[in-house]
C-alpha positions in Angstrom: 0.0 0.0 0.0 1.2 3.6 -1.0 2.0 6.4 1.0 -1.9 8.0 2.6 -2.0 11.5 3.3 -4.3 12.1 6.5 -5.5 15.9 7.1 -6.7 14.9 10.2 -6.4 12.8 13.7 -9.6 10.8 12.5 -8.0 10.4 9.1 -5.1 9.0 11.2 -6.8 6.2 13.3 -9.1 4.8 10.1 -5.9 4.4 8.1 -4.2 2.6 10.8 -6.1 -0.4 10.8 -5.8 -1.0 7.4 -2.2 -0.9 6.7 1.5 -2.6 6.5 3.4 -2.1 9.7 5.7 0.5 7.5 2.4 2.2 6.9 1.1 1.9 11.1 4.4 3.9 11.4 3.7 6.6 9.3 0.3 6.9 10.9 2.2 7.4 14.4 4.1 10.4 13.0 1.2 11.9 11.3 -0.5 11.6 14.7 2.4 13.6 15.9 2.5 15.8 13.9 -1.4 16.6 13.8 -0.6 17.5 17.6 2.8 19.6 16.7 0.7 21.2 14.4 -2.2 22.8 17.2 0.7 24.8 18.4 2.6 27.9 16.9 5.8 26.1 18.8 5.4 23.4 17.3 8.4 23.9 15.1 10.5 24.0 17.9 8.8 21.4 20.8 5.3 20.7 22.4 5.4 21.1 26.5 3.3 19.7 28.7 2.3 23.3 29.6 0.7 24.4 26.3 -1.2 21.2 26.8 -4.2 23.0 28.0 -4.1 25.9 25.2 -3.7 23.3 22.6 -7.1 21.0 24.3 -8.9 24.5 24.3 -9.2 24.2 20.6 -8.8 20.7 19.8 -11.6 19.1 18.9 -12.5 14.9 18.7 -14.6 13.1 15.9 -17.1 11.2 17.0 -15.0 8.2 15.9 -11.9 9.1 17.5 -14.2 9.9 20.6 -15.4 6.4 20.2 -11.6 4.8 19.8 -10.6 6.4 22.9 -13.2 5.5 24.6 -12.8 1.7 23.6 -9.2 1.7 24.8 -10.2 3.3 28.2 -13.2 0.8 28.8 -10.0 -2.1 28.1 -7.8 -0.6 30.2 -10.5 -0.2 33.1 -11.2 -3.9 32.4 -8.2 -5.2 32.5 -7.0 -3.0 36.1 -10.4 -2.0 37.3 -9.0 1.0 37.6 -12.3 3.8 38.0 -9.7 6.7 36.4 -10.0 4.8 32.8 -13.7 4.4 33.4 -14.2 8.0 34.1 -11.7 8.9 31.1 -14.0 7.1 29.1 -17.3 9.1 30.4 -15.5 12.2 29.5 -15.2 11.4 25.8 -18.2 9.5 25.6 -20.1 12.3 26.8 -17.9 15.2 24.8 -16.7 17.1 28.0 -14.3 19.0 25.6 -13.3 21.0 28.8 -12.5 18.5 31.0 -9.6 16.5 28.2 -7.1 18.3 29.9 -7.7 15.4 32.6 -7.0 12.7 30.1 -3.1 13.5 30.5 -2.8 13.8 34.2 -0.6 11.2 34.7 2.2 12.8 32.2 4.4 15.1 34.1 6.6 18.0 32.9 9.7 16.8 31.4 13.0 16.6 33.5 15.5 18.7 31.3 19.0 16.4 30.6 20.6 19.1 32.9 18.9 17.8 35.8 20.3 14.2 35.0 23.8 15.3 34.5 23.9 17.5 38.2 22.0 14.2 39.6 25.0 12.1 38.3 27.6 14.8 39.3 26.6 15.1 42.9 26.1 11.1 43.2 29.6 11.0 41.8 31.3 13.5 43.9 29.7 12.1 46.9 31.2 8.9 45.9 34.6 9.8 45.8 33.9 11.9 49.3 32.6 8.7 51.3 35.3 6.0 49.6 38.0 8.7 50.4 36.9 9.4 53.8 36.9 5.9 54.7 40.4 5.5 53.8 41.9 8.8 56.3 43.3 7.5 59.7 41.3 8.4 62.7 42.7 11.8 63.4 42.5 12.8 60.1 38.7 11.5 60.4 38.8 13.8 63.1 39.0 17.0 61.2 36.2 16.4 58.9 32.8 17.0 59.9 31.4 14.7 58.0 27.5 15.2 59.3 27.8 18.3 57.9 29.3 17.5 54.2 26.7 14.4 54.0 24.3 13.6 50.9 20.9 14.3 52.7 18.7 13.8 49.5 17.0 16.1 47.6 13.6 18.4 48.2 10.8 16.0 47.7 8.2 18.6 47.3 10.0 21.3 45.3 13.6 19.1 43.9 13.1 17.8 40.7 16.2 16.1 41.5 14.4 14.2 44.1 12.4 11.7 41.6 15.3 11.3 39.6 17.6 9.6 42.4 14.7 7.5 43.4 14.2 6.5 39.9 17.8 5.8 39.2 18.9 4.0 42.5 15.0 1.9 42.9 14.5 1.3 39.2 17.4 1.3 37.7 19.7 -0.4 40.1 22.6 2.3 40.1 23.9 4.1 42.9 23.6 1.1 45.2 24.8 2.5 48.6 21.6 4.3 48.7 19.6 1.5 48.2 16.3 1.3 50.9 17.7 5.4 52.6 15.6 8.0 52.8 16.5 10.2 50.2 14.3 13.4 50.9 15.9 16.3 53.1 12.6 18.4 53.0 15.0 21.3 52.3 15.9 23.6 49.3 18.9 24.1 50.9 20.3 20.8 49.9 20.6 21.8 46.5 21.9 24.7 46.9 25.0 22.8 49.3 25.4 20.5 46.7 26.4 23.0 44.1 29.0 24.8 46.3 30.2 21.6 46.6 30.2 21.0 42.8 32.2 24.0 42.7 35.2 22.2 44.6 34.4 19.1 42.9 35.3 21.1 39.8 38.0 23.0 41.1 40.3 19.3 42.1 39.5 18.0 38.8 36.2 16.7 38.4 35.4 12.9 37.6 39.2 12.8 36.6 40.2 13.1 40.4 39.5 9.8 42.7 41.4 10.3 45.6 40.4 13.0 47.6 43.2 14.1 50.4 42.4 15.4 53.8 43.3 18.9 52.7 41.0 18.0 49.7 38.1 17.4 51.7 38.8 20.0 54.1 37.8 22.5 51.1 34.5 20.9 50.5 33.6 21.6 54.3 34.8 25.2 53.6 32.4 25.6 50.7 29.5 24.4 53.2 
């Protein structure tokens, strides 16, 4: 089957069933792009937060009402879950103003700079506690180490703070904080951490493993 043009999200869905896989793929990036295309930014990206300007003027067919309905009347089938049964009411019954609820559970994207400061601070504090570990007792001594310690992140404001959970419960990395309490209930943490980037920085970054007393005495300066 050649290439189909579709105009519109209901063009979209009838072609879909009716088509190669190659032509099932197109259909996803025509579905896309319809979407790209309710926004004037969609040349660039699509946010999360024009989400509601873009529902405020999108409106469903009548059959691609009825195909989202379907899939929400399977999904509250198969976890008897009432939020796909409501979802389903709400495009059932044409509730063009309450869509915006259909995409609750997608959150604002975490930008890659987030990630990278996440894996910085996880690092540094690596090379902190495995160098620590390895000073004598009076060197030990110097370093107030209750003071320097990874507390976590801000679970209520940190963006960082899903991340680490993510990373160390889903994905298995960052092991020594496997089953801790990662949330310091402070914006202050952050803003500790990135002093202590500064140093981090400063000695050499991920290039330098083995921190001296005198090296870890300037992160507790920074504090």
């Amino acid at each position: 089957m050649g290439r189909t043009k579709v105009s519109n999200l209901g063009g979209v869905f009838r072609h879909f069933g009716n088509t190669s896989f190659a032509g099932q793929a197109r259909c996803q990036i025509g579905i896309i792009k319809y979407f790209f295309r309710l926004s004037s930014f969609w040349q660039f990206y699509c946010p999360l937060k024009y989400i509601n300007q873009i529902l405020h003027f999108m409106n469903l067919t009548k059959t691609e009402r009825l195909l989202l309905s379907n899939q929400f009347r399977i999904l509250h089938h198969l976890t008897e879950n009432e939020y796909y049964s409501t979802n389903a009411e709400i495009v059932e019954n044409g509730y063009a103003g309450l869509y915006d609820e259909l995409f609750s559970p997608i959150f604002e994207e975490k930008p890659e700079a987030i990630y990278t400061e996440t894996q910085l601070i996880l690092h540094m504090y690596r090379v902190i506690n495995n160098a620590y570990v390895r000073l004598s007792p009076e060197e030990q001594a110097q370093i107030a180490m209750d003071a320097i310690a990874f507390e976590g992140f801000d679970g209520n404001n940190d963006p960082h703070s899903g991340l680490i959970t993510f990373l160390v419960e889903k994905k298995d990395l960052w092991d020594e904080y496997k089953d801790k309490y990662l949330n310091s209930h402070s914006s202050l943490s952050i803003r500790k951490y990135r002093r202590m980037l500064e140093v981090y920085d400063k000695l050499g970054g991920d290039s330098h493993n083995h921190y001296t007393v005198g090296e870890l005495l300037q992160f507790q300066a920074a504090l």
